[in-house]
C-alpha positions in Angstrom: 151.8 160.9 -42.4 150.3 164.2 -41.5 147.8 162.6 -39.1 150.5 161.0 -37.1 152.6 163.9 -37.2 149.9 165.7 -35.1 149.0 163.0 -32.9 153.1 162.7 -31.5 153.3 166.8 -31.4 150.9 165.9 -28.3 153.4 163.4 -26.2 153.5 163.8 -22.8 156.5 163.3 -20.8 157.4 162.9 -17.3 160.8 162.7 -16.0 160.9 159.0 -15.2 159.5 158.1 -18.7 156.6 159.1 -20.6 153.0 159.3 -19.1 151.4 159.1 -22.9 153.1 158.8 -26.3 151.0 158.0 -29.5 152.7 155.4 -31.8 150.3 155.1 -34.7 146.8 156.0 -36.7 145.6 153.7 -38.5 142.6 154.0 -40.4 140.2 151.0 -41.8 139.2 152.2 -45.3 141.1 152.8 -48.2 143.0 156.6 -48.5 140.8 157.8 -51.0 137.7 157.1 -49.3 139.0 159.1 -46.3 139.8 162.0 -48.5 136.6 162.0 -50.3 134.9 162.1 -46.6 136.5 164.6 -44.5 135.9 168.1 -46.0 139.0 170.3 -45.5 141.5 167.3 -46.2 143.2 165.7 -43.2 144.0 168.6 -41.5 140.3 168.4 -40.0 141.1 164.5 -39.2 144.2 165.6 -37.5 142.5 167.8 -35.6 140.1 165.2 -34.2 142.8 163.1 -33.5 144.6 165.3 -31.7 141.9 166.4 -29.5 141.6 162.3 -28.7 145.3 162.2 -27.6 144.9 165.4 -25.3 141.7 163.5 -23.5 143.9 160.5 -23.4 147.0 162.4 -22.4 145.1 164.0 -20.0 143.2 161.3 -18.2 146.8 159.2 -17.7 148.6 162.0 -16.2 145.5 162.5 -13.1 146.1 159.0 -12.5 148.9 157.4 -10.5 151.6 155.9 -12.5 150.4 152.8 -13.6 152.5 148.9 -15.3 152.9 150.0 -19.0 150.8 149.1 -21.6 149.8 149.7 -25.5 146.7 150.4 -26.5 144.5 152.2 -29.1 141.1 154.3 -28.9 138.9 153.0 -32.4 136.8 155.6 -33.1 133.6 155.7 -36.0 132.1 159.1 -37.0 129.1 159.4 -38.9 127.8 162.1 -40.9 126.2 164.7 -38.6 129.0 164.9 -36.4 128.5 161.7 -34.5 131.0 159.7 -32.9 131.8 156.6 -30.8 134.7 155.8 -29.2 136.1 151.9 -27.8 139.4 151.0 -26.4 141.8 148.7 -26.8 143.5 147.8 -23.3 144.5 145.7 -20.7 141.6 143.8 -18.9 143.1 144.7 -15.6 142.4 148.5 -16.3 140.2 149.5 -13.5 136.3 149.8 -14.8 135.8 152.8 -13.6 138.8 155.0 -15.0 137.9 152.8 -18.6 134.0 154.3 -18.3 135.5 157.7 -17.4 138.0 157.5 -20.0 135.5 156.7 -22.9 133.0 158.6 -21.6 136.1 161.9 -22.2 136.5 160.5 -25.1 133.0 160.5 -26.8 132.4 164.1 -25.6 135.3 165.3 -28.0 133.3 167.3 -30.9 133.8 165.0 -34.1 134.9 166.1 -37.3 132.5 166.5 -40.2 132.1 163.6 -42.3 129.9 163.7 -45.5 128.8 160.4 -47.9 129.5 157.7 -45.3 130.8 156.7 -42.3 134.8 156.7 -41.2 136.8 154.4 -38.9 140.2 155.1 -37.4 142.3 153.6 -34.7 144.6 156.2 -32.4 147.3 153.7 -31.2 149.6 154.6 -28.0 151.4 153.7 -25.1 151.1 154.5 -21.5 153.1 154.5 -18.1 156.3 153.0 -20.4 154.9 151.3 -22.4 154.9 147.4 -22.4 156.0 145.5 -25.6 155.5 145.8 -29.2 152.1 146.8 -30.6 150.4 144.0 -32.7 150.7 144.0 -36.1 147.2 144.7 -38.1 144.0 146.6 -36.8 143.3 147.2 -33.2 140.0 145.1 -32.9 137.5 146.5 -29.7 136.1 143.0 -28.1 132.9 144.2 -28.3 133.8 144.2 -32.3 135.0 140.5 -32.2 131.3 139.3 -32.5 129.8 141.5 -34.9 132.8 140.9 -37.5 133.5 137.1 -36.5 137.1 138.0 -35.8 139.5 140.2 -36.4 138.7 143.8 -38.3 140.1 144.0 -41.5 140.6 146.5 -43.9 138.8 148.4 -45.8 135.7 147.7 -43.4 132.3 148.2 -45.4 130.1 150.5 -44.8 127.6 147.8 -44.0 130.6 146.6 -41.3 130.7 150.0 -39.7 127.2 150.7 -39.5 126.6 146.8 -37.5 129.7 147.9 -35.4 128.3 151.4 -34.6 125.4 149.5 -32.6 128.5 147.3 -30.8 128.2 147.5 -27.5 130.4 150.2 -25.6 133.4 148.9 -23.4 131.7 150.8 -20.3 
């Protein structure tokens, strides 16, 4: 609950409706397992997430108002401060803003992580919004194959290290 507190203390609003507004966190292994792998508690996690939402925040707003639409960035970290980043959008999002975007995104410093890997999902809406977000995990395409469908939680370890070699959504 803390973790979602911090990620909608970064909304954005404009005027006419809101440019970004984070909905949801959702994470794909158990509580515990999270708490045993950030040090310092989720305070550190919120911290990651909410540097996410300002690079997502931030990359909407330089762009002209676009149709509304939910999405999510899925993030793994690995011990030693790694991170990768996929997101979960449209298909008519422009290539080129999506490679800038994740590229943004994968230059935010990721928290430490110690005994394993972690998963999250940072879900949001942009430009309005447009409908309801699906129920579940938010499942990168490039995931699709390397699970055989849908993520489900808690992911494996042995999951998240096949997924970490996913291809990027570039």
């Amino acid at each position: 609950m803390l973790l979602l507190g911090l990620c909608i203390a970064s909304t954005s609003i404009h005027a006419a409706g809101f440019v970004y507004r984070p909905v949801g966190l959702k994470l794909y292994q158990a509580d515990e397992v999270v708490r045993e792998r950030v040090p310092g508690g989720p305070i550190k996690l919120g911290g990651y997430v909410h540097g996410l939402s300002h690079v997502l925040r931030d990359s909407l707003s330089a762009r002209p108002a676009g149709s509304g639409f939910a999405g999510a960035v899925v993030v793994i970290v690995r011990p030693g401060q790694q991170s990768r980043c996929w997101l979960v959008t449209p298909a008519e999002l422009p290539t080129d803003w999506r490679n800038a975007l994740a590229q943004a995104l994968d230059k935010v410093p990721a928290p430490t992580v110690q005994n394993g890997p972690l998963a999250l999902a940072m879900k949001f809406e942009a430009w309005g919004g447009a409908g309801a977000q699906p129920e579940g995990l938010p499942t990168p395409p490039e995931w699709l194959s390397v699970l055989g469908g849908p993520a489900q939680a808690p992911l494996k370890d042995t999951d998240l290290d096949r997924l970490w070699n996913a291809p990027e959504a570039r």
